[in-house]
N, C-alpha and C positions, 0 to 999 in steps of 0.2 A: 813726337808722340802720335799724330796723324797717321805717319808713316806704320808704327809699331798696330796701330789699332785696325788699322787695315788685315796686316797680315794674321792678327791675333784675335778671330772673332767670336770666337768659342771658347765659352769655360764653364767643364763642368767641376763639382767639387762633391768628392766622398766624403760622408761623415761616418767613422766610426766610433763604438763607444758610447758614453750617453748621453743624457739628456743634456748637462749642462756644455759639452763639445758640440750640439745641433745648434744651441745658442750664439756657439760663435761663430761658426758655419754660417748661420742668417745673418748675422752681422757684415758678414763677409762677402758675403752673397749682392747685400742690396749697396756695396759698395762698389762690388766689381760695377753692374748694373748702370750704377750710377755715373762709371767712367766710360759708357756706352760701349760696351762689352756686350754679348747676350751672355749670360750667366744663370745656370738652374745647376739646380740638384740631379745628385745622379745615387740609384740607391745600390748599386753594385756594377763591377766593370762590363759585364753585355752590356751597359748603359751607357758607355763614354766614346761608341763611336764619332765619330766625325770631331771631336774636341781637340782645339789647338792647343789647350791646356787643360792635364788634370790635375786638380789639387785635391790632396788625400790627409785630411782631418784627423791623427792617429789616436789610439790610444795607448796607455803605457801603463795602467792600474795594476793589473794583474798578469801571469804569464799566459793565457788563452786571449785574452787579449792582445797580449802584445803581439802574440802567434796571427793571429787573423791578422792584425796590423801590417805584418812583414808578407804572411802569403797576398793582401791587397796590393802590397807596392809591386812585387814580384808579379801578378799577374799584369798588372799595367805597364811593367817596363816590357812584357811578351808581346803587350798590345802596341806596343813604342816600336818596336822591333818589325813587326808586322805591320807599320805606318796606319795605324789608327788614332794614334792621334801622335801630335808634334812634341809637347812638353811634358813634365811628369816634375810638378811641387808638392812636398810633402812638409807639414806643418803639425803641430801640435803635442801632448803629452810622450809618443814615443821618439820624438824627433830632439822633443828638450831635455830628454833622460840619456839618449843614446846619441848623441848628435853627431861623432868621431866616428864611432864604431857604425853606424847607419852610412856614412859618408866615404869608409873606406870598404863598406865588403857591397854596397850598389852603388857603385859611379853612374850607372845608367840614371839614375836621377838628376834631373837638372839642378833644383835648389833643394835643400833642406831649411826649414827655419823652427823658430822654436813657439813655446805655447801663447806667447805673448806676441808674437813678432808677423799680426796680419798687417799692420802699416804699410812692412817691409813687403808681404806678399802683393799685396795691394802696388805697391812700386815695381816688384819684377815683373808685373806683368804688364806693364805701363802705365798705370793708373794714378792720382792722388787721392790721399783719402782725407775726405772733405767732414768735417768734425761737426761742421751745420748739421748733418742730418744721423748723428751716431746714435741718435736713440732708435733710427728707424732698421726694420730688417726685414729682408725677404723669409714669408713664413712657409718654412716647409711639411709643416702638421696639418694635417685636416684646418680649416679658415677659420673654425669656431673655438680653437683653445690653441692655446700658447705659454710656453717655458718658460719664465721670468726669471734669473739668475741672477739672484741678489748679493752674491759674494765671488771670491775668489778667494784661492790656496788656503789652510787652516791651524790654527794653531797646537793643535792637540797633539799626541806622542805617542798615538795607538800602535803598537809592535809589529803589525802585520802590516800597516798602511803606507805606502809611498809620496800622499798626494803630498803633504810640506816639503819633501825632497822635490817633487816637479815643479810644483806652483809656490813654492814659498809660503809666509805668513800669511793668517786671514784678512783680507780686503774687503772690506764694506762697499758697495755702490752707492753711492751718497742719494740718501731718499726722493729729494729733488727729480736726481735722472730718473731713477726706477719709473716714477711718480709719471715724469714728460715719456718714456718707451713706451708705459702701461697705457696710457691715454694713445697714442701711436695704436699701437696694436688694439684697442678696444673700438675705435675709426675704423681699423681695417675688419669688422665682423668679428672679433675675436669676443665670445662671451665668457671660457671660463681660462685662466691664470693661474698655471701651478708655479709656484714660488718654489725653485730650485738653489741650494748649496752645496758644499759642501759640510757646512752645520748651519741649516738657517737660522736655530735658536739663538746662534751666538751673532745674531745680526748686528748690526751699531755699535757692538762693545769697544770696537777702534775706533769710534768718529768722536769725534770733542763735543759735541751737537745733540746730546741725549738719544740720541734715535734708539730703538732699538724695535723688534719685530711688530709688535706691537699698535706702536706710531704706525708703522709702514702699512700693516690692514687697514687700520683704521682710514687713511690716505685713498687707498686704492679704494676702499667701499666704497666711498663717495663721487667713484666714477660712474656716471649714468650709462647704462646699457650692459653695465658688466655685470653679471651673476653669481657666478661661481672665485670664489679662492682657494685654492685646494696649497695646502701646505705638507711638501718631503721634507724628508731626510730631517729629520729635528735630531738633536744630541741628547742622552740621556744624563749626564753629569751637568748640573747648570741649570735644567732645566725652570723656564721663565714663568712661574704659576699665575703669573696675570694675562696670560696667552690663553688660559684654563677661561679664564671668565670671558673672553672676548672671543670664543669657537662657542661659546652655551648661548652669550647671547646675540650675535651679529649673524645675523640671516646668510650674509654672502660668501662667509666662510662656510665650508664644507665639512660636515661634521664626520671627519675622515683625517687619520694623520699615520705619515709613515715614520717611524722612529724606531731607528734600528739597534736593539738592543744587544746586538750578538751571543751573549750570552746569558749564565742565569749562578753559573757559578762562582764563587767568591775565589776560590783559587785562581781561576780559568779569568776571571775578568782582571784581575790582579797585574797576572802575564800579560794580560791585552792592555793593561795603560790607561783602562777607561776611565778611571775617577769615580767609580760607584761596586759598591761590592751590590752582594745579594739583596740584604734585607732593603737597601736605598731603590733595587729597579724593583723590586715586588711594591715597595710604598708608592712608587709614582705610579703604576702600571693602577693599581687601586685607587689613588686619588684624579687620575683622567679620568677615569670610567664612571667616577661618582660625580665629578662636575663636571664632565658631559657626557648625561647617560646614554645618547642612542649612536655615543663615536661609532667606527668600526677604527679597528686597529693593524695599520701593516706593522712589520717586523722583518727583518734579518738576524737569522743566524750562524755562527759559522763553528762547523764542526772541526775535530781534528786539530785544532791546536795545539801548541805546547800543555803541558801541562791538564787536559783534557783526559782523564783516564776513565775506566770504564762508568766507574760510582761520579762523576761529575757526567757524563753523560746521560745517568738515569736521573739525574736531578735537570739538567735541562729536558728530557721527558717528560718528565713530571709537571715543570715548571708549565711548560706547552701547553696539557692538558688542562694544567689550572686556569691559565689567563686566558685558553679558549681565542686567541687571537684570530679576525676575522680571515686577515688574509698573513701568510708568511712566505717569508724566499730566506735558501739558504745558500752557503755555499762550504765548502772542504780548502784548508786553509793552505796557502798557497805560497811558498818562502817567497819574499821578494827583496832582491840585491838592497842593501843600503836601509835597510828597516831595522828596528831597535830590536826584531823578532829574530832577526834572521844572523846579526851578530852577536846576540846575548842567549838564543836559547837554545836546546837540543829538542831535534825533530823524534818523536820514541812511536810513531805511530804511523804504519803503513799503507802507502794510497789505497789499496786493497780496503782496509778497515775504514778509513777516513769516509768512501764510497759505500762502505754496508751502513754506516751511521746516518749517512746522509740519505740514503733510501728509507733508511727506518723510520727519522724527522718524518722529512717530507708523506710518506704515507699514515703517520698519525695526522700530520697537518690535513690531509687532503681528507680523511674521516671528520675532521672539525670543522671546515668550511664545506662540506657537505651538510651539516647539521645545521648550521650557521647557516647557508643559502635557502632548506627547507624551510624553514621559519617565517621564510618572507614571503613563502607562498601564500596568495588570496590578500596578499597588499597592495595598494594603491602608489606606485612612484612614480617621480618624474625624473624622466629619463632625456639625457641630451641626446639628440640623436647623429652618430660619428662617420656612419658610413651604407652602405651597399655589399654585401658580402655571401658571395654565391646564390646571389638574388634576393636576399632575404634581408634588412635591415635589422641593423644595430648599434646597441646606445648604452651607456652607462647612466648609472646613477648617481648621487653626490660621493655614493659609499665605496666606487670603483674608478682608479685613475688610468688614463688609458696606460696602454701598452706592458704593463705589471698585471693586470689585474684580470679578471674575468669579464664577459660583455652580457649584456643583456639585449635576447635576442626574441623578437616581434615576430612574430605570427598573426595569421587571423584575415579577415577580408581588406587586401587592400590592391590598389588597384597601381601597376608599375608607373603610370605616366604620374603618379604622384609621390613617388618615391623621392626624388631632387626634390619636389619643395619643403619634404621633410629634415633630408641633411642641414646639421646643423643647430636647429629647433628644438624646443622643447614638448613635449608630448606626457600626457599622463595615461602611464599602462597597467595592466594589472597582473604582477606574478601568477603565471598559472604553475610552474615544471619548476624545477632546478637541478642541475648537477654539480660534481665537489666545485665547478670553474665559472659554469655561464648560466643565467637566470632565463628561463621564458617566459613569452610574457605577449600579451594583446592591446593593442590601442583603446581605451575604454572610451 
């Protein structure tokens, strides 16, 4: 092993895809690390020179994805080619969906493995992976917030989704660990915790142990130094209404939830498998709002579906305008091999149209959260503060998660050699501006 770690002293590792695939990237990371590797991040291929080894983190959710997935390997095996770097491992959701068909049309690839199989990465590259320190990870987000990925694969039957074909059934991380990584990561300067799944509402419903999401806030609050719990991706069918009581009154959660509703239609959701027609996501959308009145609300929707005709598209307009949702993302629905959507339903709806719908959404949406950002002009927030950005500092609020959402951007007299002591930190500013995306705002 001496011998191997000599010649193999460089690893960088691309993560594509999202949030919950950075998670294990970090995982992976503080493991190489750990087998006295030097091991960073690399956040695209100009990044990987000199690297004895690149491992390439895929994704495999949807076809744009998959598409970036394939042109990343493909620019790296150029870069192989051109001896910039020695190896090329590729790991993760496109590799455990495709794993044959990836293996016989790039040989230029050294190993392929699958979603689950970093032990095995961790072994080709010479390493052991030492299970003492599996809560710990090298953090590649800004030092003051970090991803928390409390599940794994999911159990739902949604038409258009692939993730149970990748990852299998839903998986609970048993609260304990969550509980021993959060404390890890809170040590390491980490103040706010987004709680990542693939349905976090459905959290503990596997474990024998009562857990469920609930328990697990409650746990993390009472880690000293930590602030912020910002909770994704919750499911609308199930949904846990003692969750409701514990975001109105626990300070540390962040009065902010993304829950992705996709639709508004009872036809259209029917087709999608979700387990709630219309009148169930109108009542929950109403009962959040009323027991915790100052949420903001993300949302996904997705246009273009089966079964989506023109009068089921003015009803999710409609619906839009109603709920006035703070922030929203959509996307135009996307057939994917081996989904319940794609061998049971017919496609009647043209990318052309799928792309005029989805402009339409999206430019009501961006009139709403313009009106929605107004509002907060001449308030008082406090804002984490995330980074440096064409010289100008910026920060979110409890009511903005990064990288989705809009920033809140600081003006006013401040002086640059004091900029670093601010990253990170929290500060209280005061909206002066807003546009449909990012707030302005002054140090008061």
């Amino acid at each position: 092993m001496d011998n191997l770690r000599k010649k193999l002293k460089r690893v960088k590792v691309i993560t594509l895809g999202c949030s919950k695939n950075r998670v294990d990237s970090e995982h992976l990371l503080r493991q190489i690390s750990g087998c006295g590797f030097f091991a960073e991040a690399a956040e695209e291929i100009a990044d990987i020179k000199g690297a004895d080894i690149l491992l390439i983190n895929t994704c495999g959710f949807i076809h744009d994805a998959k598409r970036e997935s394939v042109e990343t390997i493909l620019e790296a095996v150029e870069e192989k080619r051109k001896g910039n770097i020695s190896k090329i491992f590729v790991f993760g959701c496109l590799s455990q969906r495709y794993l044959q068909e990836l293996k016989e049309s790039i040989p230029e690839v050294d190993r392929f493995f699958g979603v689950f199989d970093r032990e095995s990465v961790v072994s080709a590259i010479g390493g052991e992976w030492d299970h003492s320190c599996s809560h710990e990870r090298y953090i590649t987000t800004p030092s003051h917030y970090a991803y928390l990925k409390i599940s794994d694969g999911c159990d739902r039957s949604c038409s258009y989704c692939s993730i149970p074909l990748i990852k299998g059934p839903y998986t609970s991380v048993p609260e304990d660990q969550l509980v021993k990584e959060a404390e890890y990561l809170v040590s390491s300067e980490v103040k706010e915790l987004i709680l990542i799944a693939q349905d976090t509402t459905c959290y503990g419903r596997d474990l024998k142990d009562g857990k469920s999401l609930v328990s697990l806030v409650k746990r993390l609050s009472a880690i000293d130094s930590l602030d912020w719990i910002r909770i994704l991706y919750a499911y609308p069918a199930g949904f846990p209404s003692e969750l409701l009581n514990e975001m109105a009154e626990n300070p540390k959660i962040c009065k902010y939830l993304d829950i992705p509703l996709q639709h508004i239609s009872t036809r259209v959701l029917t087709a999608m498998r979700r387990g709630v027609d219309s009148a169930e996501t109108r009542s929950l959308v109403e009962r959040i709002r009323r027991e915790v009145p100052s949420i903001a609300l993300r949302t996904t929707m997705i246009v273009g579906h089966p079964g989506e005709g023109r009068r089921e598209f003015r009803e999710l307009l409609n619906f839009v305008k109603e709920a006035q949702f703070e922030r929203l993302g959509a996307f135009t629905y996307s057939r994917e091999d081996g989904t319940w959507g794609a061998e049971n339903l017919k496609e009647r709806i043209t990318k052309a149209e799928k792309e005029e719908r989805y402009a339409t959404l999206m430019e009501l949406q961006s009139s709403i959260s313009l009106k929605y950002n107004l509002t907060r002009v001449g308030s008082i927030e406090k804002v984490l503060i995330d980074k440096i950005d064409g010289g100008v500092l910026t920060g979110r609020t409890q009511k903005e998660a990064p990288e989705v959402d809009g920033e809140v951007i600081i003006g006013g007299e401040l002086k640059k050699e004091d900029f670093n002591k601010l990253i990170g930190n929290f500060v209280p500013v005061e909206i002066t501006d807003a546009d449909e995306y990012d707030l302005y705002s002054k140090i008061v």
